[in-house]
C-alpha positions in Angstrom: -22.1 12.4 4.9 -19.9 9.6 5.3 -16.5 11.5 6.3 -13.9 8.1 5.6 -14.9 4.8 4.1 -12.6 2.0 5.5 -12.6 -1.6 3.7 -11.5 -4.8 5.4 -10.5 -7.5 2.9 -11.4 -10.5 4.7 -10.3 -14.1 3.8 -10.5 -17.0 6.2 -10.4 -14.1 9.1 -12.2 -15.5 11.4 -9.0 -15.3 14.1 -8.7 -11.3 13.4 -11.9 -9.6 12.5 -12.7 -9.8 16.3 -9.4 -7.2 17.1 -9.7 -5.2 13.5 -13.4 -3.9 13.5 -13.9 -3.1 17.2 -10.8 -0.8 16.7 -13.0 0.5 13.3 -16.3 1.2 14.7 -15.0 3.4 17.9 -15.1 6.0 14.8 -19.0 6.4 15.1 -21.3 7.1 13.0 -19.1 9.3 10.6 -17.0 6.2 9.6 -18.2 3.0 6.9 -16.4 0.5 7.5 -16.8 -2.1 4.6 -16.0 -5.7 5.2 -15.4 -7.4 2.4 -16.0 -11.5 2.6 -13.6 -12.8 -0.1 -15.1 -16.6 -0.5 -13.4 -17.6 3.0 -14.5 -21.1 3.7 -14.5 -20.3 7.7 -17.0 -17.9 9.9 -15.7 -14.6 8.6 -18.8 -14.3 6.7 -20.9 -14.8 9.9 -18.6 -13.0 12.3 -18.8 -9.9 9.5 -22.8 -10.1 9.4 -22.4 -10.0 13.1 -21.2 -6.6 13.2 -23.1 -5.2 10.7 -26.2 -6.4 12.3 -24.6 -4.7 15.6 -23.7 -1.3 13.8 -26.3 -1.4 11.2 -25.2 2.3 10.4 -21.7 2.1 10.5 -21.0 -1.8 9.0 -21.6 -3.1 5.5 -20.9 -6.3 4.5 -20.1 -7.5 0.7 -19.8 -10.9 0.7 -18.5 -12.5 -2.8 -16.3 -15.5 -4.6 -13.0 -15.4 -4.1 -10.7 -13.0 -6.0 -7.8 -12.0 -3.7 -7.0 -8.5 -2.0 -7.4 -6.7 -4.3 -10.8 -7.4 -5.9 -12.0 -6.6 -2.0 -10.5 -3.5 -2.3 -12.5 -2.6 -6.2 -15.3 -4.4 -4.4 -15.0 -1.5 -1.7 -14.1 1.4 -3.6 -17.5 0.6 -6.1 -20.1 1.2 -2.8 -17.6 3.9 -0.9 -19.5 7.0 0.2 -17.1 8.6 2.6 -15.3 11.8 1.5 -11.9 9.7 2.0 -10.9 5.9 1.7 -8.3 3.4 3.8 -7.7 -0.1 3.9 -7.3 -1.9 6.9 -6.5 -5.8 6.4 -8.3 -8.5 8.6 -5.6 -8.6 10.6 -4.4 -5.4 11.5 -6.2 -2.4 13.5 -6.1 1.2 14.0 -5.0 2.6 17.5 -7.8 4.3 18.9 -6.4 7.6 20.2 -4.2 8.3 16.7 -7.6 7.4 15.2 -9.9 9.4 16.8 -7.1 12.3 16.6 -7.6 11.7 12.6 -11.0 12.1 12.3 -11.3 15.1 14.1 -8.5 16.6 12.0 -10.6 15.5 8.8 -13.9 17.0 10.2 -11.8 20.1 11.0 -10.4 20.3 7.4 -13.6 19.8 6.1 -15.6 22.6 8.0 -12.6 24.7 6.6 -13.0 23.6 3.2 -9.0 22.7 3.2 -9.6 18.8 2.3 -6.2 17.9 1.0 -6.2 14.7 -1.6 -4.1 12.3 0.9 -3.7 12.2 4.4 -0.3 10.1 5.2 -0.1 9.0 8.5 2.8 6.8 10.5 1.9 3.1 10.9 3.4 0.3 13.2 5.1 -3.2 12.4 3.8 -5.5 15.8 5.4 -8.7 15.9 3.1 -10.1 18.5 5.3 -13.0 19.2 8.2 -11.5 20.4 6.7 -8.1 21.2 8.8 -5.8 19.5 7.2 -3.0 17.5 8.9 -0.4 15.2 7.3 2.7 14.1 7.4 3.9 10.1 8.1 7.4 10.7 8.9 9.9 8.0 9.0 13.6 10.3 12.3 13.8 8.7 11.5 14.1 5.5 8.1 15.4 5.4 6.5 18.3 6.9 4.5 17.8 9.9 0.9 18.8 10.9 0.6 21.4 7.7 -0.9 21.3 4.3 1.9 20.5 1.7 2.6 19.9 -2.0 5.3 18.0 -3.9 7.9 20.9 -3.7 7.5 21.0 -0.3 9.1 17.4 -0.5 13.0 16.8 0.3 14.4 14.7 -2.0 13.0 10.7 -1.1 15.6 8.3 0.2 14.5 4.8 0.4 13.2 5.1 3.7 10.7 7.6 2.5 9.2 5.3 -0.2 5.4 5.5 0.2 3.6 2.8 1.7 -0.3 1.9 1.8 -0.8 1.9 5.1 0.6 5.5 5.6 -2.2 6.5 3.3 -6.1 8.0 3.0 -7.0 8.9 -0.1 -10.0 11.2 -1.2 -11.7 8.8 -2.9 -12.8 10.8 -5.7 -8.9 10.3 -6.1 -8.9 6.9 -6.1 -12.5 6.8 -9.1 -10.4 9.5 -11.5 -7.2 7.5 -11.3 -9.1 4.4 -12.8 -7.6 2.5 -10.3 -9.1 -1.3 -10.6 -6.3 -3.6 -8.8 -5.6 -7.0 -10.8 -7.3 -10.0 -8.9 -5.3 -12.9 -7.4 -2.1 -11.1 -7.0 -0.3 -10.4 -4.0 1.6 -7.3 -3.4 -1.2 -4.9 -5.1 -0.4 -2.2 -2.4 2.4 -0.7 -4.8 0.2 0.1 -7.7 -2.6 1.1 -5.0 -0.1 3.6 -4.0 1.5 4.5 -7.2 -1.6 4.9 -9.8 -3.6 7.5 -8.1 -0.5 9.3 -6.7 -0.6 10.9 -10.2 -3.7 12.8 -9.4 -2.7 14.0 -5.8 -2.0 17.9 -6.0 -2.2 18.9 -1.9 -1.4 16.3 1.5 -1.2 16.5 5.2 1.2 14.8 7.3 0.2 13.5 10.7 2.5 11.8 13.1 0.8 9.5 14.7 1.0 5.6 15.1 -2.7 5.3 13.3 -2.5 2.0 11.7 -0.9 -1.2 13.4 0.3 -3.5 11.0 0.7 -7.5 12.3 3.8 -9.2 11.4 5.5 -12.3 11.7 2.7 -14.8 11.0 3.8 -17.9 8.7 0.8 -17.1 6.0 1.7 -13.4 5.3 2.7 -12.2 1.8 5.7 -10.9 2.9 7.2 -14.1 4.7 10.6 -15.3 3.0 9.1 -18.4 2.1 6.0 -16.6 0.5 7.5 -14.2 -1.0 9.5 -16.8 -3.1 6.6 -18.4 -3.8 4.6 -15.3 -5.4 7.5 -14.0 -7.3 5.2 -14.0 -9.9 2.5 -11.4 -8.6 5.2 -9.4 -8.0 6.3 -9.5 -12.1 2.3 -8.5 -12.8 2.3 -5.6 -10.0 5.4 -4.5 -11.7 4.6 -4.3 -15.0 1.4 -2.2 -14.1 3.3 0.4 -12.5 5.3 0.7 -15.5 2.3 0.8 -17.8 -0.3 2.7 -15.8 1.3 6.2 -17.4 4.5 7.3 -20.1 7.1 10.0 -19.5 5.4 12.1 -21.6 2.4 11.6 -19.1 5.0 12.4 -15.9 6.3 15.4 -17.9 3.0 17.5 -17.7 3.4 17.2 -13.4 5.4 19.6 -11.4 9.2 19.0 -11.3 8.8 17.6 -7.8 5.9 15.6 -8.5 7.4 13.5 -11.4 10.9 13.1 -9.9 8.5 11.0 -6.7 7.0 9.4 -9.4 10.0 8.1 -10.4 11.8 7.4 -7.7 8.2 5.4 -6.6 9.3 3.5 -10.0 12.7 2.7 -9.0 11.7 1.4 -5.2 8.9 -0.9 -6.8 11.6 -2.2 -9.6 13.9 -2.9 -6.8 11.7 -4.5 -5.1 10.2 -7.0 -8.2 14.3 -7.8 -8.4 14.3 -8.7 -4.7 11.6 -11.3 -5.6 12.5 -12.8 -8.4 16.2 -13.3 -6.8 14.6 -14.9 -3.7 12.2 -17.1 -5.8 15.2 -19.2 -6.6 12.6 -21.2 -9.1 13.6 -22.4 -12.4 13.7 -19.2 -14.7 12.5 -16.9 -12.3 15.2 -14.1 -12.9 14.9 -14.8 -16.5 11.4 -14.1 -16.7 12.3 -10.4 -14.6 14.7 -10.1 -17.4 12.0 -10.9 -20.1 9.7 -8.4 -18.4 12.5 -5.4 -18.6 12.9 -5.9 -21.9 9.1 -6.4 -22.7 8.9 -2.9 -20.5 11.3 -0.6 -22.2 10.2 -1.8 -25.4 6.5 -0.5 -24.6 7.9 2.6 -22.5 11.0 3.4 -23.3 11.8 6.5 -21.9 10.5 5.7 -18.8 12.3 3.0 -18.2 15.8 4.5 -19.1 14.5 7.5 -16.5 14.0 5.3 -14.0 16.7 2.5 -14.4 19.5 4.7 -15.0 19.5 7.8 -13.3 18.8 6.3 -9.9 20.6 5.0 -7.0 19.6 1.2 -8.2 21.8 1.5 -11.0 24.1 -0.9 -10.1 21.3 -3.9 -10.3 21.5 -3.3 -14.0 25.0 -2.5 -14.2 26.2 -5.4 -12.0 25.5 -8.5 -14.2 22.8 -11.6 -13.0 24.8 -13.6 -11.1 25.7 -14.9 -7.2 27.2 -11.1 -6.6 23.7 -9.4 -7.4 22.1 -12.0 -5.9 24.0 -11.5 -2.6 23.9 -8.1 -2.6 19.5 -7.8 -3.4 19.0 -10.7 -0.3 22.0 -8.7 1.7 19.5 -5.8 1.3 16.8 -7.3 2.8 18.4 -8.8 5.5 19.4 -5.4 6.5 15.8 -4.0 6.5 14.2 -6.9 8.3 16.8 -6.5 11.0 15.8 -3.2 11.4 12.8 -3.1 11.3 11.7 -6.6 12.7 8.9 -6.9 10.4 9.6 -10.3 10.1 
């Protein structure tokens, strides 16, 4: 058995996969890594069969038209035979001792029949230009190296807010959500993170630095520039979150459970205002505007639960104008200085 399937969305890769799967295949035999070849119009496709052809046991290649991320990561999740699922993007890699660590800790949990639904792990931001890394650490929120469920949970500040790349799912998780990710669409990661969360009863926390995330490359989704540009992938992610369940859905989970739910909802609305402020494009705040009020019509409760009880209240309160504007790019100045992810 396949003890953790790992997908590699790959599109016009060719300068990465050559870093990324070396780093995947030190897992052995245990491990599937899944490259995905999303219609790339350089040598990702040969590079990919490459490895496959190298690690016939450990490598599989899909190689199909072009539909963005996150139809390589359905693409993936269809074939997955490995107890758990990850993603790791072309361009990023896992660091080999926090990996290996991980597997062992999975094989452990397994021959104790303790399997928890996620693993969440730290990961790290690398700019490679200027050499500055900062670590996405959460020990002081959640507890370390121990089985835990939602009450064992502080309450989530916004430095807490899940992240992809801090998660392993089971992927039976993943199947029973009915996660299928929209295609062409940027910023997928939230609803990737959100929609199955719903489903997770047990986790373990393991501090270590297991996946390295690149940053700081002019065609990343999260560049200023592209991020303005795909305001509008943001709006779709958005309103999938806010559809994928009702209150009255959140209300059968634990107390702890729904209130991260929420507060999931509120980080990922925050967010989708961040964008369309930044997008700066003719009607792009109008058409977040449009999209709330399409939203609470549809799920009401929800989205009075999670626009006004929160700590973003004042982006509702404070009315669409320079000062919200300033204050939502203020905001992200503050985190990209801090964490140099960009």
């Amino acid at each position: 058995m396949k003890i953790l399937s790992i997908v590699v969305p790959s599109y016009n890769a060719e300068k990465y996969l050559d870093r990324s799967v070396p780093s995947l295949v030190v897992g052995g035999e245990d491990v599937e890594v899944i490259i995905v070849n999303d219609g790339s119009k350089d040598n990702t496709l040969q590079i990919a069969r490459k490895y496959e052809k190298e690690f016939p046991n450990i490598v599989k290649v899909i190689d199909k038209e072009n539909g963005g991320h996150g139809s390589g990561i359905n693409a993936a999740l269809e074939i997955a035979t490995g107890l758990y699922f990850k993603c790791c993007d072309a361009d990023d890699w896992f660091a080999k001792d926090a990996y290996l660590e991980f597997l062992d800790l999975i094989r452990k949990h397994i021959k104790e029949g303790t399997s928890p639904d996620l693993y969440l792990t730290n990961f790290v931001y690398n700019r490679l230009d200027t050499g500055k890394t900062h670590v996405h650490d959460c020990t002081t929120t959640y507890p370390t190296n121990r089985f835990m469920t939602w009450e064992d949970f502080k309450s989530p500040n916004n430095k807490d807010f899940f992240m992809m790349h801090m998660f392993t799912y089971k992927t039976e998780i993943l199947r029973k959500s009915g996660l299928h990710l929209p295609e062409h669409t940027f910023y997928v990661d939230n609803l990737y993170v959100y929609q199955p969360l719903y489903y997770v009863k047990t986790m373990y926390y393991l501090p270590v630095g297991l996946y390295q995330y690149y940053v700081g490359h002019a065609d990343q989704s999260i560049s200023y520039e592209n991020m303005a540009k795909n305001y509008k992938h943001a709006l779709r992610v958005y309103e999938k979150v806010m559809t994928a369940y009702t209150y009255e859905d959140l209300k059968k989970l634990t107390k702890a459970h729904k209130r991260y739910m929420i507060f999931s909802i509120v980080v990922i609305e925050a967010l989708t205002l961040f964008y369309s402020v930044v997008g700066k494009k003719q009607g792009s705040k109008k058409e977040y505007r449009l999209l709330n009020k399409q939203i609470k019509q549809q799920n009401k409760k929800l989205y009075y639960k999670a626009s006004y009880r929160t700590r973003f209240i004042w982006s509702h309160i404070v009315p669409p104008g320079i000062l919200r504007d300033f204050a939502v790019s203020t905001g992200y100045k503050i985190v990209k200085k801090k964490t140099g992810w960009y």
